[in-house]
C-alpha positions in Angstrom: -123.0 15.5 12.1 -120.0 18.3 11.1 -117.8 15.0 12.7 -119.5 12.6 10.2 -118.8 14.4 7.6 -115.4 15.8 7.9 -114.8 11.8 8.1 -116.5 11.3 4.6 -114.3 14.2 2.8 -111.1 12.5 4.8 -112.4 9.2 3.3 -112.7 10.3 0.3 -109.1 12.4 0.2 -107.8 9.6 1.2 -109.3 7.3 -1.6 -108.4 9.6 -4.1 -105.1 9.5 -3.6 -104.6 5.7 -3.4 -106.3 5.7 -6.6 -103.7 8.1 -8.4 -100.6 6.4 -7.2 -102.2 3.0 -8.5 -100.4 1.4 -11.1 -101.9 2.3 -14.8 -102.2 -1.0 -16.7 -101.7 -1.3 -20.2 -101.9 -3.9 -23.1 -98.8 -4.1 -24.6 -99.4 -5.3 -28.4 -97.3 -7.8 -30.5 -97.0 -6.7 -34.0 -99.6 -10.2 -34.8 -102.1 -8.7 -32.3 -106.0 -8.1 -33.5 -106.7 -4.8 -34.7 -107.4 -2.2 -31.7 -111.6 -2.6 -30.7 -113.9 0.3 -31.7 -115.5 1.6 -29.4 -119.8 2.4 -29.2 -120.6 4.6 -26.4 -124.4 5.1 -26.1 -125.9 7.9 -23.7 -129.9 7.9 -22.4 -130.6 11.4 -21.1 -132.6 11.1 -17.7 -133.3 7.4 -17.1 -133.2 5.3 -14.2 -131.8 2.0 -13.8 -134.9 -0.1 -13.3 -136.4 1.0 -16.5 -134.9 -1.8 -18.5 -136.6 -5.2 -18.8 -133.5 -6.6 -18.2 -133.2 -5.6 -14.0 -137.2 -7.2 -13.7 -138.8 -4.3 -12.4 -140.0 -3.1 -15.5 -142.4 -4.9 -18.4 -141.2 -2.4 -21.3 -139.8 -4.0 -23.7 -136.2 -3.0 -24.7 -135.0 -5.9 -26.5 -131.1 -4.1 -27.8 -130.2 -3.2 -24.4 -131.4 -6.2 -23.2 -129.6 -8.0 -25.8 -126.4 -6.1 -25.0 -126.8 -7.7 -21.4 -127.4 -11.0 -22.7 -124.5 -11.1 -25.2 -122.2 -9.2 -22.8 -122.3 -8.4 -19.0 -125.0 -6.5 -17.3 -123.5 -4.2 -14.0 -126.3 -3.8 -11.1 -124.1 -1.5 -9.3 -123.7 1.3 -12.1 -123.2 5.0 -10.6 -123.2 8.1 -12.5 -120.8 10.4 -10.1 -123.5 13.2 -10.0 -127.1 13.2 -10.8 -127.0 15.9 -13.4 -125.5 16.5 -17.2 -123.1 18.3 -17.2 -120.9 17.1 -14.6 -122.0 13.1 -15.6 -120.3 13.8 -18.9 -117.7 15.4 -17.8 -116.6 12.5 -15.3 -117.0 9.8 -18.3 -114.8 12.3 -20.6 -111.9 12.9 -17.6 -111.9 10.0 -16.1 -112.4 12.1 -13.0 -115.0 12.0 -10.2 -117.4 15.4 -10.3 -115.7 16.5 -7.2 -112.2 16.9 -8.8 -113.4 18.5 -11.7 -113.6 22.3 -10.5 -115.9 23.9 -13.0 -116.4 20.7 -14.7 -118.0 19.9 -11.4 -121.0 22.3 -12.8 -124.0 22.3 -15.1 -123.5 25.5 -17.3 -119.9 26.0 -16.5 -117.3 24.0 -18.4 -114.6 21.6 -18.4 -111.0 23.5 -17.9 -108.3 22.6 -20.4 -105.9 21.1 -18.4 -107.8 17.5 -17.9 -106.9 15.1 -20.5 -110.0 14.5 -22.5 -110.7 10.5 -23.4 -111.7 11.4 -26.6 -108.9 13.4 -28.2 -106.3 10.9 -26.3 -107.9 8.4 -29.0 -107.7 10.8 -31.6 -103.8 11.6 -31.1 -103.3 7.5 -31.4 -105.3 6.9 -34.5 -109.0 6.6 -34.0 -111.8 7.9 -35.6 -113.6 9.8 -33.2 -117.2 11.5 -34.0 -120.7 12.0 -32.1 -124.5 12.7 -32.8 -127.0 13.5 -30.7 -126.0 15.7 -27.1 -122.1 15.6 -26.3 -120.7 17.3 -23.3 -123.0 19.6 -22.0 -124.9 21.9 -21.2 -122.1 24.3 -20.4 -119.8 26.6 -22.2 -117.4 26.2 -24.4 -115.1 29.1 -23.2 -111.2 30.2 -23.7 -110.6 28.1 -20.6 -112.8 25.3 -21.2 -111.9 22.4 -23.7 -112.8 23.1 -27.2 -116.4 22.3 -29.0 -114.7 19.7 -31.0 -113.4 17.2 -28.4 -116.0 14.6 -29.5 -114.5 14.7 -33.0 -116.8 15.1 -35.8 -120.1 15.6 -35.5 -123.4 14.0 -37.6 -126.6 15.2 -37.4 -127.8 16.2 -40.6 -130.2 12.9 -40.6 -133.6 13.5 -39.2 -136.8 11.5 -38.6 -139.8 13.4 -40.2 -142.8 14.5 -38.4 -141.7 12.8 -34.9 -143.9 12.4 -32.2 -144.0 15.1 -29.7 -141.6 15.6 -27.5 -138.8 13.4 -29.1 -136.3 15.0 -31.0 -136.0 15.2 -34.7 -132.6 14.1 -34.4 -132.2 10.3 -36.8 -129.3 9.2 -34.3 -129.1 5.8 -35.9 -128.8 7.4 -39.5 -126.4 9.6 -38.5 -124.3 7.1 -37.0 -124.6 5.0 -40.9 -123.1 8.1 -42.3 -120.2 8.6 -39.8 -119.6 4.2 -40.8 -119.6 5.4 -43.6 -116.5 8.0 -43.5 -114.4 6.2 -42.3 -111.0 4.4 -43.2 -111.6 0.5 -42.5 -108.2 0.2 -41.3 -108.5 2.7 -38.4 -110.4 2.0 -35.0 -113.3 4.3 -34.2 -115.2 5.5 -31.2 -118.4 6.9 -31.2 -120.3 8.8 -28.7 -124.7 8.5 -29.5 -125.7 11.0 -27.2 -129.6 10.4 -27.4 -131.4 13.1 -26.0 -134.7 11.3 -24.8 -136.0 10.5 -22.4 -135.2 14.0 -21.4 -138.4 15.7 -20.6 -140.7 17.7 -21.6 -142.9 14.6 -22.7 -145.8 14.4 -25.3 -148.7 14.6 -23.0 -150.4 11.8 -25.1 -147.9 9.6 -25.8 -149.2 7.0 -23.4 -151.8 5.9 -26.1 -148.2 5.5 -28.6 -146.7 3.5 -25.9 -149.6 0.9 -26.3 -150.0 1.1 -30.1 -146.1 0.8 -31.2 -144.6 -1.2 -28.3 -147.8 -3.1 -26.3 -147.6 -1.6 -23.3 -150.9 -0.3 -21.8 -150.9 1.8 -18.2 -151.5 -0.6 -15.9 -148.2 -2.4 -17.0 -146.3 0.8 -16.3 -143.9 0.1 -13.3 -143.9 3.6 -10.7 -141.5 4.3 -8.3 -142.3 3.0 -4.9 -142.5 6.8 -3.8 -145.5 7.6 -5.9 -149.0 7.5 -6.0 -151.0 4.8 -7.9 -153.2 7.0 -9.6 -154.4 7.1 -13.2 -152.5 10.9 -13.4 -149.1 9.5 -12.4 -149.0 6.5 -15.0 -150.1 8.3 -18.1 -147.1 11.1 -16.4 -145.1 7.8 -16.6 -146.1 6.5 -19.7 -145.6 9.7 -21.8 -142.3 9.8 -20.2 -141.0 6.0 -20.9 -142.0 6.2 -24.1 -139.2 8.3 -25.4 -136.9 4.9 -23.6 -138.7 2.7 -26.0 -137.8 5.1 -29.0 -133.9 5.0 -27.8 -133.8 1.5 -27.5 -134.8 1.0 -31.4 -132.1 3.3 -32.2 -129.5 1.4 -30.4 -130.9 -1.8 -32.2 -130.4 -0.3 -35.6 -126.8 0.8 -34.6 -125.9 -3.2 -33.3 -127.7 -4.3 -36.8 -125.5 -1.8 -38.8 -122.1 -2.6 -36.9 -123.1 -6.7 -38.0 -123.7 -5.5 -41.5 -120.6 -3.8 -41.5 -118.6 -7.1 -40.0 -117.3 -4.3 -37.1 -120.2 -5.9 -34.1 -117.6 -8.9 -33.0 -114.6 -6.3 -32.2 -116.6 -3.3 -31.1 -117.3 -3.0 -27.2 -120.7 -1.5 -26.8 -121.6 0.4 -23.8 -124.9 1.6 -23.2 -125.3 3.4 -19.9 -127.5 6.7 -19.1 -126.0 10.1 -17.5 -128.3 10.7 -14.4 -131.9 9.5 -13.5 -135.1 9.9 -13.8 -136.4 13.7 -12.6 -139.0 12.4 -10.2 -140.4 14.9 -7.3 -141.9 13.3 -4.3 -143.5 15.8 -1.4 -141.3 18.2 -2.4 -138.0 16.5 -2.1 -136.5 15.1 -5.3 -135.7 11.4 -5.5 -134.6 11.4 -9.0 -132.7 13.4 -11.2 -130.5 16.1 -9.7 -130.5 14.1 -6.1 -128.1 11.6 -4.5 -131.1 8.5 -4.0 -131.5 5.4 -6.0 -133.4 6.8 -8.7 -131.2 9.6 -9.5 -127.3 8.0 -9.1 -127.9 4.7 -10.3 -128.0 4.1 -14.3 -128.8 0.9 -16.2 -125.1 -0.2 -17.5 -124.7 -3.4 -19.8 -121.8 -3.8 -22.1 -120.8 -6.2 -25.0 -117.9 -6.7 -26.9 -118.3 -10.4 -28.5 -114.3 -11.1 -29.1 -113.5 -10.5 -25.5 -116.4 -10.7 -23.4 -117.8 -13.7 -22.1 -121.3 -14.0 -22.7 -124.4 -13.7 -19.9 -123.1 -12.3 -16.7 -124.5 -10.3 -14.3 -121.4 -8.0 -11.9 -122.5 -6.9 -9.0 -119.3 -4.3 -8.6 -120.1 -0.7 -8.1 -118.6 0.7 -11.2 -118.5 4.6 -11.5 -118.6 6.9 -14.6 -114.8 7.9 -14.2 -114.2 4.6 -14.7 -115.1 4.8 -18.3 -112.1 6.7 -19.4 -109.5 4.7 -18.2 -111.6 1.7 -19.8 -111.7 2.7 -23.2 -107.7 3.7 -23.4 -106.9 0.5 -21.7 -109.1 -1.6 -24.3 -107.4 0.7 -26.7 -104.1 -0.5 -25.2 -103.1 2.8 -24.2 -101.3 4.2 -20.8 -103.8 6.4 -18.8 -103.2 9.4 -17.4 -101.9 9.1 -14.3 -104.5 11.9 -12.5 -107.1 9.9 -13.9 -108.6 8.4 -11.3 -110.9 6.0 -12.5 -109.8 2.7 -12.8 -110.1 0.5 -16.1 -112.9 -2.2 -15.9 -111.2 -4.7 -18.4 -110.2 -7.0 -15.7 -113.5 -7.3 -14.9 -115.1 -7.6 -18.4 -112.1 -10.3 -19.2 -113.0 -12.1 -16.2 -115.6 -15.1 -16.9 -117.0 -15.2 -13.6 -120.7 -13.5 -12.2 -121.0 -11.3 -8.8 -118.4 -9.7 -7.7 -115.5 -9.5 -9.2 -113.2 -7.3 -7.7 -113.7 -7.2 -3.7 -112.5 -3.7 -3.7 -115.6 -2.7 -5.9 -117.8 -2.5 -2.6 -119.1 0.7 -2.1 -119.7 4.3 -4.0 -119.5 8.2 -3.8 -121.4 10.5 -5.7 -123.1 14.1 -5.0 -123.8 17.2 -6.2 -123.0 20.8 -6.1 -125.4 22.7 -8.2 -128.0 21.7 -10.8 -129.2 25.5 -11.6 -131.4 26.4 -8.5 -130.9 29.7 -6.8 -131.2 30.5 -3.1 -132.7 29.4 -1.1 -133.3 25.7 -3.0 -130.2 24.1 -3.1 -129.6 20.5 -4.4 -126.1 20.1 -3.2 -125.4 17.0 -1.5 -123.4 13.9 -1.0 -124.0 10.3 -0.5 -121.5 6.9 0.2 -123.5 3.9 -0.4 -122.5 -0.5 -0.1 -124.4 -3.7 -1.4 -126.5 -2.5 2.7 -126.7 0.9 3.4 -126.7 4.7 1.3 -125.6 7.5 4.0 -127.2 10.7 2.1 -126.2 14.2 3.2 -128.7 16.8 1.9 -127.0 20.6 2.2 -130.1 22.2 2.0 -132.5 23.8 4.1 -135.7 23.5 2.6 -137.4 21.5 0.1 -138.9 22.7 -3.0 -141.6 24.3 -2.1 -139.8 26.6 0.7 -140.4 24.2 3.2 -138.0 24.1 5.9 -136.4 20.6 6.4 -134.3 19.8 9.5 -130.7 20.1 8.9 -130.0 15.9 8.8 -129.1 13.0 6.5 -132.4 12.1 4.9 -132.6 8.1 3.8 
């Protein structure tokens, strides 16, 4: 085992590297060039990949991201680098993977100063940059952490009135009308919608407002192979994927404002999630905060109706550091050189379906610490292809105090 895994941190030193010393493209711009894309970068809290009609696992409806998918190019193979906040956030606002983040690496620590931040790189060269909803976080903002502002202006004074419980008050859609509306047509803009649901804790009824505003009774409530089939788990369920049905109509009335604003055709759209679902099974988590399926792997579609050709499904493995390097080479910007995340334009450009870069063939993600004191620990690691997922588990007993043999659990 020790052998094993000193080969998967050589591996991964190793990849690192070759990654940094790659090449940085960039678009070089003729003075008769289009006007630079803006940029719509919208962030679930706590969901799973399957959740969106669009994969076929799931029957709830979620027509915007499904119509980003349609209109644009749906990943199968989308990885946050760790399964928890702080550190996801960080690695799409560095460019980094979680592991060469230092405190960044952490949920409640912060994000030093000396990493290049994606968002004020696109501030220095011109675009508008503001947020709503939850930035980077949670963490702290200290004296060596980059500063509280680095998502550019923030919105939030538009709230929903008398929301349903558990969802958050927060009108992200609004808000995002108002920040349109600031801002100089001539100048791109990125955005960060930072929707908090479908972060729990979940109305314990809200399975009956599943039903009434979106159609969907229990029994058409998709559960994890790992749980139960029991009346208990779907309403759990239910309550929970409500809140995804809530986001989705937010990012429906953000696509219908950016047509009514004539910005839709030049804006890439992301929409994406920062870690999984938080899902216990006998004790062990599967979800959220752990290196399986339903904690790493995020739904991921993106459209940008200028560039992008229309309906295709990549099965590359494509990793939240790559995002960085995305939006500045879109942006037709050099990356930083440390990034090392590598730009998916090729890949959107591309018209073909599958796999478009044979390099994009497997993953790494883990994590170090999600908040649990001794003796819990969720620190882990994991290297996954289109096959296999080797999972390394740190830990020595589960979550109830249970001891666990000291092994790679599948």
């Amino acid at each position: 085992m020790k052998i094993l895994t000193t080969f998967i941190a050589l591996l991964l030193l190793i990849q690192s590297i070759a990654r940094a010393e790659e090449p940085r493209r960039s678009i070089s711009r003729p003075a008769t060039s289009p006007a630079p894309p803006n940029i719509l970068f919208f962030l679930t809290d706590d969901e799973s990949w399957l959740e969106r009609s669009a994969y076929g696992w799931s029957k709830l409806p979620t027509p915007a991201f499904d119509r980003v998918a349609r209109e644009g190019v749906v990943f199968t193979n989308g990885f946050t680098s760790a399964p928890s906040c702080a550190p996801s956030r960080a690695c799409v606002l560095t460019g980094h993977h979680f592991w060469e983040l230092e405190q960044g690496a952490f949920i409640q620590a912060f994000i030093p100063k000396e990493y290049p931040i994606v968002t004020r790189i696109l501030a220095r060269h011109g675009y508008q940059v503001g947020r709503t909803g939850k930035g980077w976080g949670p963490g702290s903002h200290a004296k060596l952490g980059i500063p509280s502002d680095s998502l550019g202006t923030t919105f939030m004074s538009e709230k929903i009135p008398d929301p349903p419980e558990g969802v958050r008050a927060t009108d992200y859609a609004a808000n995002f009308d108002r920040f349109l509306e600031s801002l100089d047509p001539k100048r791109p803009f990125f955005f960060w919608a930072g929707i908090i649901e479908p972060h729990e804790p979940s109305g314990p009824t809200n399975y009956k407002l599943l039903e009434k505003e979106f159609g969907v009774t229990l029994d058409q409530v998709s559960l994890p192979p790992f749980l139960e089939d029991t009346e208990a788990n779907r309403r759990e369920r239910a309550n929970f994927v409500y809140e995804i049905c809530r986001a989705d109509t937010h990012l429906a009335r953000m696509l219908a404002s950016l047509e009514a604003a004539g910005n839709l055709d030049n804006t890439l759209v992301v929409v994406t999630s920062d870690n999984g679902t938080g899902i216990p099974f006998d004790g062990v988590h599967r979800g959220k905060a752990s290196p399986y399926d339903f904690g790493v792997h995020e739904p991921l579609a993106m459209m940008w109706p200028n560039r992008i050709k229309p309906g295709r499904t990549v099965t590359d493995f494509v990793s939240f550091a790559d995002f960085a390097p995305t939006f500045l080479d879109i942006a037709g910007l050099e990356a930083p050189a440390s990034m090392t995340g590598r730009s998916l334009l090729p890949i959107l450009e591309s018209e073909k379906s599958g796999r478009i870069e044979a390099q994009r063939d497997f993953i790494v993600t883990g994590l170090e610490w999600h908040g649990e004191f001794d003796p819990e620990s969720r620190s882990c690691r994991s290297i996954r292809d289109d096959r296999y997922a080797y999972v390394v588990r740190y830990n020595n007993v589960d979550d109830r105090g249970k001891s666990l043999e000291n092994e790679a659990l599948i």
